[in-house]
C-alpha positions as CSV (number, residue, x, y, z in Angstrom):
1,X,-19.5,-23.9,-13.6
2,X,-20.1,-21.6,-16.4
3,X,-16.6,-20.7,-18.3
4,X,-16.4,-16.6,-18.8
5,X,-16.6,-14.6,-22.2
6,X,-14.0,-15.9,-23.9
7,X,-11.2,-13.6,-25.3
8,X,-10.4,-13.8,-29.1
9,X,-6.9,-13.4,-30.6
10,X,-6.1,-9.6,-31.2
11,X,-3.9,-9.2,-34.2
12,X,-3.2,-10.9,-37.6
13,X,-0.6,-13.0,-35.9
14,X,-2.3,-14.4,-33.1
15,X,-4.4,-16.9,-34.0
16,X,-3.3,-17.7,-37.6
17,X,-3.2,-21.5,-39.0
18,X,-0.2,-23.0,-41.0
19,X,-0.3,-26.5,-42.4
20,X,3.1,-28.4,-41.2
21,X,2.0,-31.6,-43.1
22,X,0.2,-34.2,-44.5
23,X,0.2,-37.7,-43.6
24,X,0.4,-40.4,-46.3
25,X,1.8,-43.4,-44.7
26,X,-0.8,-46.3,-44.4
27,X,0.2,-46.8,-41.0
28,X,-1.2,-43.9,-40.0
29,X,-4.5,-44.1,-41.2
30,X,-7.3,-42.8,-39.3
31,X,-5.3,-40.6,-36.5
32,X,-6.7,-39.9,-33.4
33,X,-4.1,-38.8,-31.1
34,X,-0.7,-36.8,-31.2
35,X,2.0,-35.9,-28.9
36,X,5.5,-33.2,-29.2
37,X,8.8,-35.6,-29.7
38,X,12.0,-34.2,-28.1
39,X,13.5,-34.3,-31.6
40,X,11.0,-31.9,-32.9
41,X,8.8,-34.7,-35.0
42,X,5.4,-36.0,-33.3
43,X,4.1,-39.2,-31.7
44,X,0.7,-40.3,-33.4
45,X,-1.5,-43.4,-32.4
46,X,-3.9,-44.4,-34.9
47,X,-7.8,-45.2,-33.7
48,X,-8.9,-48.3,-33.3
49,X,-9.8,-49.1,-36.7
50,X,-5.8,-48.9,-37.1
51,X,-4.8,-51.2,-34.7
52,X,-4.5,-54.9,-34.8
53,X,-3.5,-57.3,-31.2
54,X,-0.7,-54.9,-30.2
55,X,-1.3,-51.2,-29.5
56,X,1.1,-49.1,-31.8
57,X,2.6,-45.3,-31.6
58,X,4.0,-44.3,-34.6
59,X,7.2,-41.6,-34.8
60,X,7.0,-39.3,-37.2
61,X,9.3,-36.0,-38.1
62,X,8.8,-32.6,-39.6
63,X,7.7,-34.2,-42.7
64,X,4.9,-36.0,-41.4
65,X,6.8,-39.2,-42.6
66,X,7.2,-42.3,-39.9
67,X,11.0,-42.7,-38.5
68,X,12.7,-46.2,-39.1
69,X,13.0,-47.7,-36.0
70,X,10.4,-44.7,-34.5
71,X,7.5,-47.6,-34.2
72,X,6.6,-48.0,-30.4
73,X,4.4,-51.1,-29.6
74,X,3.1,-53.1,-26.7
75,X,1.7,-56.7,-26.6
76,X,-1.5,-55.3,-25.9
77,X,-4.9,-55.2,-27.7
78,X,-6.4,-52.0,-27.6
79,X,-10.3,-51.5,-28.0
80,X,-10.1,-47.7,-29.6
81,X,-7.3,-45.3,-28.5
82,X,-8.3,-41.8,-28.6
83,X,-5.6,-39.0,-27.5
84,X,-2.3,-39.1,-26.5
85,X,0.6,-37.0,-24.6
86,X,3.9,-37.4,-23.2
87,X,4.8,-36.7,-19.6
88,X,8.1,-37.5,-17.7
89,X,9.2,-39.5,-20.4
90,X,6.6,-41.6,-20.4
91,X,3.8,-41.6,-23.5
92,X,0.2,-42.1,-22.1
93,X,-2.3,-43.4,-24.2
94,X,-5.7,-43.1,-23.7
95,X,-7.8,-45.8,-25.2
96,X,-11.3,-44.4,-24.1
97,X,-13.2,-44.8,-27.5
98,X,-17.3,-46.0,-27.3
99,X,-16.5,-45.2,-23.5
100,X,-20.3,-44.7,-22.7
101,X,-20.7,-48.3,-23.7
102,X,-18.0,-49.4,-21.6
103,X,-17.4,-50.4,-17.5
104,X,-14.3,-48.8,-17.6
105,X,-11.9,-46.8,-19.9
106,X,-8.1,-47.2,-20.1
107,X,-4.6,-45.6,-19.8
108,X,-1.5,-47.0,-20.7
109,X,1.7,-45.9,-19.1
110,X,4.7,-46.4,-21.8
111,X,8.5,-45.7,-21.1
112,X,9.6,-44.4,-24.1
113,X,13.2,-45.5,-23.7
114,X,12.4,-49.1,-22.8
115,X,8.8,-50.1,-23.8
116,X,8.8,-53.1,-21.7
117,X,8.6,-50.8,-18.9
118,X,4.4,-50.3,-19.3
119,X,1.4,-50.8,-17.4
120,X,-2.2,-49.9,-17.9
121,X,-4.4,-48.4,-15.4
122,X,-8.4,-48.6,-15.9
123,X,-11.4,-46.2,-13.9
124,X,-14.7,-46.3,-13.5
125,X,-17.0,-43.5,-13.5
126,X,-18.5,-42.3,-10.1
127,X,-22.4,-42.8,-11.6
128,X,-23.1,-43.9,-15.5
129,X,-20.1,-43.8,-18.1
130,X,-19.9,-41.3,-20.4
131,X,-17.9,-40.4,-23.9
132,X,-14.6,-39.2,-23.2
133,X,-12.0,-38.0,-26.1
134,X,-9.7,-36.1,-24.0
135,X,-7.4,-36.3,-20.6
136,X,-4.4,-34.8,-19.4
137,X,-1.4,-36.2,-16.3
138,X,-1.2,-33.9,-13.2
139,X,2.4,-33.0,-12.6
140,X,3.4,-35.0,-9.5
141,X,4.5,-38.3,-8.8
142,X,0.6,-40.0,-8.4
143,X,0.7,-38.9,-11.7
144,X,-3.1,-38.8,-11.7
145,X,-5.6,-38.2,-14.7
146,X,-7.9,-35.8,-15.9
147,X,-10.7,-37.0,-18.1
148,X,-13.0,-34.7,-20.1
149,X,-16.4,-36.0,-21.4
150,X,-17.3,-34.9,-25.0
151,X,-20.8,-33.9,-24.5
152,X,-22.4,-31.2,-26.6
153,X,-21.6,-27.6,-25.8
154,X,-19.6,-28.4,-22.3
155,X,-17.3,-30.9,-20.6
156,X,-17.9,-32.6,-17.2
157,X,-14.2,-33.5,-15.4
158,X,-13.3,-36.6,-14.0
159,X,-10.0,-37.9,-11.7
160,X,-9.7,-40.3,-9.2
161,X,-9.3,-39.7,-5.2
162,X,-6.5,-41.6,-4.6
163,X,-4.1,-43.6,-6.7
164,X,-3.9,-45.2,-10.2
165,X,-5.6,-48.8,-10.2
166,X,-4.9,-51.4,-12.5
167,X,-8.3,-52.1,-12.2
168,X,-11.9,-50.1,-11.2
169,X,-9.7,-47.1,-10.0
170,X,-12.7,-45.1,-9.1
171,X,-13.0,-41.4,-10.1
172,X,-14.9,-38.1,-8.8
173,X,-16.8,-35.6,-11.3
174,X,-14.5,-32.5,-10.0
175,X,-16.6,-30.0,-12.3
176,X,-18.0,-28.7,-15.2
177,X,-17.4,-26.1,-17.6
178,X,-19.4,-24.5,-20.3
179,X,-18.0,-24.2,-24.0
180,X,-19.2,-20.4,-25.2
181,X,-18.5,-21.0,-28.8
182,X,-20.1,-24.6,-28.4
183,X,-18.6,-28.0,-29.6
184,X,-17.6,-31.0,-28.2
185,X,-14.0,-31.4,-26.6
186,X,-11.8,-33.8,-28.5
187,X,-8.1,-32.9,-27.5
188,X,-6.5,-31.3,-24.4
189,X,-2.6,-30.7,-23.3
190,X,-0.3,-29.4,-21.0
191,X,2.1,-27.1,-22.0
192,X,5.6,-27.9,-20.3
193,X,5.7,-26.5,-17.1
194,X,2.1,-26.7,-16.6
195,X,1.3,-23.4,-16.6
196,X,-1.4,-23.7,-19.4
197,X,-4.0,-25.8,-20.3
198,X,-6.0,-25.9,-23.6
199,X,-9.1,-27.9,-24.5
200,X,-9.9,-28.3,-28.0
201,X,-13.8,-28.6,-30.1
202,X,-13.9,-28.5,-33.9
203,X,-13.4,-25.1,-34.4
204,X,-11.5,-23.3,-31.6
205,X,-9.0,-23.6,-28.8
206,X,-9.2,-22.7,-25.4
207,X,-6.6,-22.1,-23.4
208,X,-6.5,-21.4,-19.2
209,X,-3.6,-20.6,-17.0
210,X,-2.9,-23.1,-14.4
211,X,-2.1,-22.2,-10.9
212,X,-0.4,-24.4,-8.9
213,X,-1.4,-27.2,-10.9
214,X,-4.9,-27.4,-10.5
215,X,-6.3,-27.9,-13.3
216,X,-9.7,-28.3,-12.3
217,X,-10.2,-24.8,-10.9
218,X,-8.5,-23.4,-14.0
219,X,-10.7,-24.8,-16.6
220,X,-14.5,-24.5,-14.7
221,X,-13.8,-21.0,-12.8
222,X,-10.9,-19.3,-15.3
223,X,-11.7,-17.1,-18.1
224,X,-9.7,-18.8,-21.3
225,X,-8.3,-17.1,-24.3
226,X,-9.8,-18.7,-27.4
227,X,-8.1,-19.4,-30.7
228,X,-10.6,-20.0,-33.8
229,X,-9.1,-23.2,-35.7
230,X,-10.1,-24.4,-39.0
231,X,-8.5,-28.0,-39.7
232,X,-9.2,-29.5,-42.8
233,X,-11.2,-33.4,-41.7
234,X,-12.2,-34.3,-38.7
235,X,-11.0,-32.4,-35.7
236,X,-8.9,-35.3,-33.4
237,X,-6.3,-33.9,-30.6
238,X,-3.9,-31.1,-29.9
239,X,-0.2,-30.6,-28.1
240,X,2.1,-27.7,-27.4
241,X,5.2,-27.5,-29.4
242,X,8.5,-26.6,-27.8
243,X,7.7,-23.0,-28.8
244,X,4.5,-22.9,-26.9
245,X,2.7,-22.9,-30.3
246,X,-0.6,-24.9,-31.0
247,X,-0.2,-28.4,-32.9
248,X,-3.4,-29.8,-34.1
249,X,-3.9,-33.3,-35.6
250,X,-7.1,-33.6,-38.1
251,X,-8.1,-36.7,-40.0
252,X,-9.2,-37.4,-43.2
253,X,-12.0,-40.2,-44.1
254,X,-10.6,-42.3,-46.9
255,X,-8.3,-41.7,-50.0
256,X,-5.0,-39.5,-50.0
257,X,-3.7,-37.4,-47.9
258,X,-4.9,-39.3,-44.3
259,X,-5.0,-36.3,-42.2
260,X,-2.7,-33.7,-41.4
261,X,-0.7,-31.4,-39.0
262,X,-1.5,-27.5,-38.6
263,X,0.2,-25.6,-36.1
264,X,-1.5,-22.4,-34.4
265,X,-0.5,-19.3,-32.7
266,X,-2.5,-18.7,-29.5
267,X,-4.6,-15.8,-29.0
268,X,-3.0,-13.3,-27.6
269,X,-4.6,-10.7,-24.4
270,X,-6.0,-7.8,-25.0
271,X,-3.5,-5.3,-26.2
272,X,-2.9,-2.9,-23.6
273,X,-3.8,0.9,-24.6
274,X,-0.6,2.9,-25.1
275,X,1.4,-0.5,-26.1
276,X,1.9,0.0,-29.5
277,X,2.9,3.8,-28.6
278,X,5.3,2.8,-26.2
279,X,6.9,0.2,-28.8
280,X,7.1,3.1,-31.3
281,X,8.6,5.5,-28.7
282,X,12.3,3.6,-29.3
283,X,12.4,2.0,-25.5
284,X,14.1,-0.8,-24.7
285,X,11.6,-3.6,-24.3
286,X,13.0,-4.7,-20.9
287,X,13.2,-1.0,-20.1
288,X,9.6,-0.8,-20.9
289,X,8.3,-3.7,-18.5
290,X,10.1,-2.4,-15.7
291,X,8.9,1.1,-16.2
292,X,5.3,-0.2,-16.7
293,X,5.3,-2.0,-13.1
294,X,2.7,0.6,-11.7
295,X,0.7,0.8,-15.2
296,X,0.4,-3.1,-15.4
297,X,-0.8,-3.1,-12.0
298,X,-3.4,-0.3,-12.4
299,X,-4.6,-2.2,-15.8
300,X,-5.1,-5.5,-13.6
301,X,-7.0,-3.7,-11.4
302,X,-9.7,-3.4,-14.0
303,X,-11.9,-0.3,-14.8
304,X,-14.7,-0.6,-12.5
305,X,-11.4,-0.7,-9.3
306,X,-10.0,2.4,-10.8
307,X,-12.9,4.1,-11.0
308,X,-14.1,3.2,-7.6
309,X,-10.4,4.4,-6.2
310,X,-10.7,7.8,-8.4
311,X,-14.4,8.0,-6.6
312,X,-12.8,7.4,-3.3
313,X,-10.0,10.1,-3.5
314,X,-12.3,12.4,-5.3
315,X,-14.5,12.1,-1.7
316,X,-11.4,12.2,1.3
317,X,-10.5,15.7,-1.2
318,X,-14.0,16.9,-0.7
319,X,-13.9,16.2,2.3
320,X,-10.7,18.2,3.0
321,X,-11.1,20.8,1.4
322,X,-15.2,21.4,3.1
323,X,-13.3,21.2,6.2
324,X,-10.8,23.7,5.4
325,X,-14.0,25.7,4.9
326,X,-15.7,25.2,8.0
327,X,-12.4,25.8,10.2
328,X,-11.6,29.4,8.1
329,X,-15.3,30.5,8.4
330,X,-15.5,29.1,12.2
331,X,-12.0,31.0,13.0
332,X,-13.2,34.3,11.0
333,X,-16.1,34.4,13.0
334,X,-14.7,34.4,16.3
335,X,-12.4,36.9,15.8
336,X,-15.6,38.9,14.5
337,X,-17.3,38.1,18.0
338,X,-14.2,38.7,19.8
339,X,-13.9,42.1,18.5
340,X,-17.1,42.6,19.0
341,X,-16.7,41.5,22.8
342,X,-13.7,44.1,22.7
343,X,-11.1,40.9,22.9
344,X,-7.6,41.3,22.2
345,X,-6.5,39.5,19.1
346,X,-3.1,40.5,18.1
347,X,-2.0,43.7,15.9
348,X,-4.8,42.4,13.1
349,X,-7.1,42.7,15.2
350,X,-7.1,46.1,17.6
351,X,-10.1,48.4,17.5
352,X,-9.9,51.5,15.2
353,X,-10.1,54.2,16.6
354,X,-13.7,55.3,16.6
355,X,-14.3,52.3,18.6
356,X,-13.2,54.8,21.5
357,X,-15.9,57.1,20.7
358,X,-18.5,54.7,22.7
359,X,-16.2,54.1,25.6
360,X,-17.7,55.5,29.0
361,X,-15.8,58.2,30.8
362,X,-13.7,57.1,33.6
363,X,-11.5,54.9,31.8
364,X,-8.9,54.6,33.9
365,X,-5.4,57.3,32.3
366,X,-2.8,54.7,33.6
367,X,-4.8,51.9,31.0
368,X,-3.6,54.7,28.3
369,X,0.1,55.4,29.2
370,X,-0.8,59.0,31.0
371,X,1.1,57.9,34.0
372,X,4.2,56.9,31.6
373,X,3.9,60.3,29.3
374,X,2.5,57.8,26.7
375,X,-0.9,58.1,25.9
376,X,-2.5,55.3,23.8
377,X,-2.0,56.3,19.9
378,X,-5.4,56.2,18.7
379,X,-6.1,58.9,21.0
380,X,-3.7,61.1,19.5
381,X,-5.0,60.5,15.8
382,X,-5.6,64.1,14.5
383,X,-8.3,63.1,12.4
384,X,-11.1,61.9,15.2
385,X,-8.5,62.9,18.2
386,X,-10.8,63.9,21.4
387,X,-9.3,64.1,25.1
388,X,-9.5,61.3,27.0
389,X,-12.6,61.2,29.3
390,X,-13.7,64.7,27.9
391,X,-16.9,65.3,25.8
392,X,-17.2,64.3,22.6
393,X,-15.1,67.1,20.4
394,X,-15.9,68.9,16.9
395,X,-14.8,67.0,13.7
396,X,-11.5,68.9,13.6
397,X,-8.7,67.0,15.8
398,X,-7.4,68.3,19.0
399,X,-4.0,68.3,20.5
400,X,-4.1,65.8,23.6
401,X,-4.3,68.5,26.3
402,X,-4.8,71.5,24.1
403,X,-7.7,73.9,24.6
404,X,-10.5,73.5,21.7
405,X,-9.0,75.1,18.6
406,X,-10.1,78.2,17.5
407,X,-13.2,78.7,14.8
408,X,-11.6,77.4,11.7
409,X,-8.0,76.3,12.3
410,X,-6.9,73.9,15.1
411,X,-5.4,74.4,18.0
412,X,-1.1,74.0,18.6
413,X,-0.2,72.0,21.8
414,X,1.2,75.2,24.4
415,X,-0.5,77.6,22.4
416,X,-2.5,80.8,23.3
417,X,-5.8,81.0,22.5
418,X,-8.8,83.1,22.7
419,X,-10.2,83.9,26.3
420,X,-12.7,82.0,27.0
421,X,-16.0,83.9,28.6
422,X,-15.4,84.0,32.3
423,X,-17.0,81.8,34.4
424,X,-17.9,82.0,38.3
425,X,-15.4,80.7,40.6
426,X,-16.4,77.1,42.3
427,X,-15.8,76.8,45.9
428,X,-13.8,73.6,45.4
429,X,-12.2,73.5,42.4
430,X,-11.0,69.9,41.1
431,X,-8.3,68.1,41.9
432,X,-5.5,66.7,39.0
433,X,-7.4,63.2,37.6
434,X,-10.7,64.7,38.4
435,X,-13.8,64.6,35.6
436,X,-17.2,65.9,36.4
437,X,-20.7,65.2,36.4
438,X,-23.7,66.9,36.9
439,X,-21.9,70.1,37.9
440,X,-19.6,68.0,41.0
441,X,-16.0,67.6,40.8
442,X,-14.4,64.2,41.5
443,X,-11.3,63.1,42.6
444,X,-9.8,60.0,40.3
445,X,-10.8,57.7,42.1
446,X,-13.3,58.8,44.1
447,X,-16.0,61.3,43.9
448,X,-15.2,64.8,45.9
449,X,-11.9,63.8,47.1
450,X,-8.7,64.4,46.1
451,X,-5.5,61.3,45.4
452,X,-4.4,59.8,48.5
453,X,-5.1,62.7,50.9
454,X,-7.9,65.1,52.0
455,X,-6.7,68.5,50.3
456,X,-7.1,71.7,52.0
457,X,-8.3,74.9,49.9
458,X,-7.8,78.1,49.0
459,X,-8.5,80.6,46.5
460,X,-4.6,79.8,44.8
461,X,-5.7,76.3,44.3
462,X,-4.0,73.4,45.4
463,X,-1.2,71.2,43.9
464,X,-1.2,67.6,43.7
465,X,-1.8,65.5,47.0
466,X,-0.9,68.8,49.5
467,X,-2.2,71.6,50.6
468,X,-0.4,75.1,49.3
469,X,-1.1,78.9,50.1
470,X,-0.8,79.5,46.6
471,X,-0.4,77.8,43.2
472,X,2.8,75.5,43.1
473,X,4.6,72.9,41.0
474,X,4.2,69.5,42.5
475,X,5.8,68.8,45.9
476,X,7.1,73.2,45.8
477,X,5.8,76.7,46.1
478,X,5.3,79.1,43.4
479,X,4.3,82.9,43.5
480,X,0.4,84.0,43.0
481,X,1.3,84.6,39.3
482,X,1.1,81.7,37.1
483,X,-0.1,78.1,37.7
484,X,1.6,75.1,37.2
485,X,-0.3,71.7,35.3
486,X,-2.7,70.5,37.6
487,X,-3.1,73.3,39.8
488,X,-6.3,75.1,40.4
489,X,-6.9,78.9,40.1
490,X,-9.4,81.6,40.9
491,X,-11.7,80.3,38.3
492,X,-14.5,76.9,38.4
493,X,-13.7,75.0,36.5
494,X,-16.0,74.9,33.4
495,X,-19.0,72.3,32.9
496,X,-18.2,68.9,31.6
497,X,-20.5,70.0,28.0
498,X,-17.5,72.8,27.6
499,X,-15.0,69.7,26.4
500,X,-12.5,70.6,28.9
501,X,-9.8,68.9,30.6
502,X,-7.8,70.6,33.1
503,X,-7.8,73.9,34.8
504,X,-8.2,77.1,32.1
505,X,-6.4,79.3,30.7
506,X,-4.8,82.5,32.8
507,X,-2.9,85.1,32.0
508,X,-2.5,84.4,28.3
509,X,-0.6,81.1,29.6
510,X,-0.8,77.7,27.7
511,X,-2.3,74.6,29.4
């Protein structure tokens, strides 16, 4: 698989070289591979051109300068050891030199604490051999290999199936991964608690994280950080330090020094945006990752998530909100239709009062609170006031009940008023409820009779539901003088056009 842009070290810190040493001791001419000692020195192996019938590690400190007593050797002869790392105490060596030309290349297993404790272990490839420069030992107890080839520009990975042979243990090609900056891989480690990996070319490192120790899928799907190197010779291997730092072993053809030791600083992530802020700000640091849980997590979703989560709240609030819309216009315009319908909505809602202006006549007085002494409000307004079932009245107000005011001025409820022209008397004059049309009286009710009962007549009138001699108060008697509300008197009642309600006026009485 194709490796992912690589990601370059962000500051003047990351990614900076510093020589450690040089090596000058004939013993260690022509390095190829180097390991991190426990007491802070190096394990080197020199190439094959080095090595005589027994394979030999050399133990050098700080000052690139072999320890007495530091040599570590086996009774073996060696055809062209290449790299070389230290793994659960044991140093692995990995003769795999001219390994295209070769039936098999070769690991040795060496107990650093008692080198008679070694064994060597050889594979075969799964087609034709190829060069290989480079391996690493999976964490676990099979302790099994990873091989990378040294072909131009990429690397093809190799590990066996099952176990470690001591001979033909055969191996699987478990992927491939493309070098962006080019090269040929010629070093690779494992930091300490395998949690990294970093392959090495000529003139950068990359490193992967590791997840659950599978390296394979770390190195040919993950995206690695990249650390330009500049060694002076020939590029061999690379380890971690104790630090976590980059050590790099270079080689030198001939003459004085024979190579040397740089260490590097990995590349570092992307700097976050805000980070250096936040640093400035005076927080504690620990402080600070806590409090940037949320922000780390947003950051890691990447810009193209973030955007499409902003794009997806953006839309449900849209969405709301046109909804919100739809519901106010839908509930606006039913009250419009119910009030047009002449439904009750609540207070907010009751007619004005002109709406009564287009009412039939014959609404019913109990509807309006005559019955009770109440009549409906908006009847009484002054401004458009009109009696209730009368005709339609001037544009000056009435009193409910009152005669029709006088040219000019309007009209006080019980007041006298101007006479109207006398009229002919009607043979039946109307009873109390009773409206008129076309020239008939009618009984509330029911046209031409009177409430409950058949009335008789007289020329006094009649009071409510009996028959009297003369004018009288409901349910009594009262002399030929004066009429009571509701009772009739020598005069018809006028026309429905006059706007009048009730019997008229006599004897300078009010109505």
């Amino acid at each position: 698989m194709t490796v992912g842009a690589p990601v370059w070290a962000q500051d003047e810190e990351s990614g900076g070289g510093e020589k450690l040493c040089d090596l000058h001791d004939p013993r260690l001419q022509s390095p190829a591979g180097i390991a991190a000692a426990e007491d802070g020195g190096w394990w080197v192996v020199p190439s094959g051109e080095n090595q005589d019938s027994t394979l030999s590690i050399q133990h050098v400190g700080t000052d690139c300068n072999p320890q007495q007593s530091g040599e570590v050797w086996v009774d073996h002869t060696p055809l062209d050891p290449q790299s070389l790392l230290v793994s659960d105490g044991f140093l692995w060596v990995g003769d795999t030199g001219g390994a295209s030309e070769r039936p098999w290349i070769t690991l040795n297993q060496i107990e650093v604490d008692q080198t008679g404790n070694n064994v060597i272990f050889r594979y075969v490839f799964p087609d034709s051999p190829v060069d290989v420069e480079a391996f690493v030992i999976l964490p676990g107890d099979d302790r099994k290999p990873v091989f990378f080839s040294a072909a131009d520009g990429e690397t093809t990975l190799y590990s066996p199936p099952g176990e470690n042979l001591v001979e033909n243990t055969p191996m699987d090609e478990v992927g491939t991964a493309t070098l962006p900056e080019g090269g040929t891989v010629t070093g690779a480690a494992l930091n300490d608690d395998a949690t990294k990996i970093v392959l090495r070319t000529e003139s950068a490192a990359y490193e992967y994280d590791v997840d659950e120790g599978d390296v394979a899928a770390a190195v040919t799907e993950g995206e690695p950080l990249v650390t330009p190197l500049a060694d002076e010779g020939q590029a061999q291997d690379i380890t971690y330090d104790a630090d976590g730092n980059f050590v790099t072993l270079a080689s030198l053809d001939g003459g004085d020094p024979l190579g040397s030791i740089t260490t590097y600083t990995p590349a570092a992530p992307p700097a976050e945006d805000g980070g250096d802020d936040a640093a400035d700000s005076g927080g504690g640091s620990s402080d600070s990752e806590d409090d940037g849980g949320i922000v780390d997590w947003l950051l890691d979703l990447g810009f193209t998530n973030i955007i499409r989560i902003l794009t997806g709240i953006a839309v449900v609030g849209f969405g709301v909100m046109l909804g919100g819309i739809l519901v106010i216009r839908k509930h606006r315009r039913r009250r419009r239709e119910a009030a047009d319908d002449g439904e009750e909505l609540g207070a907010a809602e009751e007619p004005a009062f002109d709406d009564f202006k287009d009412d039939p006549p014959g609404r019913d007085p109990v509807d309006i609170g005559l019955d009770a002494g109440q009549p409906d409000p908006e009847v009484g307004q002054l401004a458009q006031g009109s009696v209730y079932g009368a005709a339609r009245q001037e544009p000056s107000g009435n009193v409910y009940g009152a005669p029709k005011p006088r040219p000019g001025g309007g009209a006080v409820y019980g007041a006298p008023k101007e006479e109207p022209p006398p009229r002919p008397p009607r043979e039946d004059p109307p009873q109390y409820g009773a409206f008129e049309s076309a020239g008939q009286g009618s009984v509330y009710g029911e046209a031409g009779r009177s409430f409950a009962a058949e009335p008789r007549r007289n020329a006094a009138g009649t009071t409510y539901g009996a028959a009297r001699e003369q004018a009288g108060v409901y349910g009594a008697t009262r002399d030929a003088g004066g009429n009571v509300y509701g009772a009739g008197n020598g005069e018809r009642t006028p026309e429905s056009d006059d706007d009048y309600w009730g019997p008229p006026d006599v004897n300078g009485r009010g109505r």
